[in-house]
C-alpha positions in Angstrom: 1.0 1.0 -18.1 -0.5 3.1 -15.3 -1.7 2.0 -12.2 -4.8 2.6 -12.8 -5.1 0.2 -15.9 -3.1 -2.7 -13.7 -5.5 -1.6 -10.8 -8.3 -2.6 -13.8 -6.6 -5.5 -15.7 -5.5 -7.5 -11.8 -9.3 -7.2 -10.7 -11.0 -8.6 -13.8 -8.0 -11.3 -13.5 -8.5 -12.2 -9.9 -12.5 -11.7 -10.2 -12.6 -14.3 -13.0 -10.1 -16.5 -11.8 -12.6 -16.9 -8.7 -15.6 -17.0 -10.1 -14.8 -20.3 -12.4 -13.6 -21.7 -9.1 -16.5 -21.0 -7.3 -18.6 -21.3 -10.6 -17.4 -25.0 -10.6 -18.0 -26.3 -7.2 -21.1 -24.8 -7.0 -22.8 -26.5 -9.8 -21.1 -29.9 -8.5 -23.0 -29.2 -5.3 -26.4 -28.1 -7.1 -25.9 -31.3 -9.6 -24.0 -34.0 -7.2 -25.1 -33.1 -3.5 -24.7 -36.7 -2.1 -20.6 -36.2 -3.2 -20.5 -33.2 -0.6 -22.5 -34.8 2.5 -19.2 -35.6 4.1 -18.8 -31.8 4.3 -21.4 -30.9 6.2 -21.4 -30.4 9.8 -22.5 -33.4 12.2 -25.3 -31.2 13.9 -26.7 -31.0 10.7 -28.6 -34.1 11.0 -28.0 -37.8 9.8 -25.7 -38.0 6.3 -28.2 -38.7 2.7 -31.1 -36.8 4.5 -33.2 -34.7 2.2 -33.0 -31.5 4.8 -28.9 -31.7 4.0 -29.2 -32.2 -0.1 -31.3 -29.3 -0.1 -29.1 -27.2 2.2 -25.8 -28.5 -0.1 -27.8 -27.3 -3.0 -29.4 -24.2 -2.1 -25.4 -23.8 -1.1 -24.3 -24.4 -4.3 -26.9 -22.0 -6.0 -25.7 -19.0 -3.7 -22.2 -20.0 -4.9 -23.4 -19.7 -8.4 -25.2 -16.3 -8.0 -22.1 -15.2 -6.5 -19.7 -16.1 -8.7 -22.0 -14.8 -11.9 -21.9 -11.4 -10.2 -18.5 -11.6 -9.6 -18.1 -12.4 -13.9 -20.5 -9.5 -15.0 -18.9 -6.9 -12.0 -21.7 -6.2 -10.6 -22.3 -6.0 -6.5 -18.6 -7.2 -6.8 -17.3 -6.3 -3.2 -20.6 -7.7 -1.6 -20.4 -11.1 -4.0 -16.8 -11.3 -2.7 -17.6 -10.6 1.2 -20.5 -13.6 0.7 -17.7 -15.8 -1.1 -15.3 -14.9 1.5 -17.6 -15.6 4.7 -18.2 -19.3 3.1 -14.7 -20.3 2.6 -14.2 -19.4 6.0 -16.3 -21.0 6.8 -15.5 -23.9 4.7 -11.8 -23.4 6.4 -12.7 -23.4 9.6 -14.9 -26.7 9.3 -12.0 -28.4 7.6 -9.6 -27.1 10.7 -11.6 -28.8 13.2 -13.0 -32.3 11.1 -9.6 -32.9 9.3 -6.6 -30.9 10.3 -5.0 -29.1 7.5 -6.3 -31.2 4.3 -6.2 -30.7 0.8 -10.0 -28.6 0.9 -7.9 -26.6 3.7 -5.4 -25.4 1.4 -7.6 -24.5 -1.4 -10.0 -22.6 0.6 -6.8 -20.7 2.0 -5.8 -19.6 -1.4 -9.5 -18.6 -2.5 -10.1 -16.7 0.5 -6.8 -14.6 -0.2 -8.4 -13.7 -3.9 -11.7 -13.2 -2.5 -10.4 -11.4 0.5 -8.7 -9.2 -2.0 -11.8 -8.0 -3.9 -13.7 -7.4 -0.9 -11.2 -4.1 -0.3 -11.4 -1.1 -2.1 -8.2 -0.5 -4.3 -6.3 2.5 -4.1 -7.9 4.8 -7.5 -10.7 3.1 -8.1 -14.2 2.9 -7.9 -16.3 2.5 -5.2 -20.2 3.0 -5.1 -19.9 4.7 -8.3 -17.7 7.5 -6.7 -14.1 8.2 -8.1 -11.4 9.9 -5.8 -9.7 12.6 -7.1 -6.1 13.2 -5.9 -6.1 15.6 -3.0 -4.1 18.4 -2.6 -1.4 18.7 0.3 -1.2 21.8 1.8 2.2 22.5 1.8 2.1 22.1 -2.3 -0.7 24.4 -2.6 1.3 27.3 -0.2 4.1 26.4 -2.4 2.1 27.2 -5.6 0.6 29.9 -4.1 3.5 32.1 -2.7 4.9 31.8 -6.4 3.2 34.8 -7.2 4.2 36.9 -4.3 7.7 36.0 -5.4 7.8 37.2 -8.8 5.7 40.8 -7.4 8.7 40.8 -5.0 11.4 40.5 -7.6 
């Protein structure tokens, strides 16, 4: 198998594996906000306020969109930048409220995957353009001078 095809096969792995993550906790916090108030900053306002279900849900939805673009590969590097800044997010709330906890972990993992998709892999694809392997000089004097040996000869 070439690199090219692993390059291929390892993003459509690591882009679904995500997006059924992310798929899943977003509708949880579209469908069950109150379970996710804990979550939310303190300067957010008081917990079971309608201004902080709306916010987990609207949360949630973005989460969804995200992940869906992340499934049919489209906008794939910005869907993963949008998923990465969250779980950092996400990360970095769970730091300061609980220490390293169990949400802690899992957002260190997903952040590595989505992290991964937000770079451009070496041969392939980005904005539509392909790279095509460049030439190093010293193989193209090499290939050129060729002929001037076999005139001198």
């Amino acid at each position: 198998m070439n690199s090219n095809t692993t390059n291929k096969i390892t993003d459509f792995i690591f882009r679904i594996s995500l997006a059924v993550v992310v798929i899943w906790i977003g509708s949880n916090e579209l469908f069950y906000p109150s379970v996710f108030i804990s979550y939310l900053p303190t300067f957010l306002g008081p917990e079971k306020s309608s201004i902080a279900l709306d916010l987990i849900m609207i949360h949630g939805a973005v989460l969804i969109c995200t992940a869906l673009s992340l499934i049919f590969n489209t906008l794939t590097r910005l869907s993963a930048f949008i998923i990465s800044l969250i779980l950092g997010s996400i990360l970095i709330n769970s730091l300061i409220s609980d220490g390293l906890s169990e949400v802690g972990f899992i957002c260190i993992g997903l952040l590595g995957l989505s992290i991964f998709l937000v770079f451009p892999k070496k041969n392939t694809r980005v904005l539509g353009y392909t790279p095509v392997k460049s030439i190093y000089p010293e193989k193209l004097s090499k290939e050129m001078s060729k002929p001037f040996e076999e005139i001198k000869k």
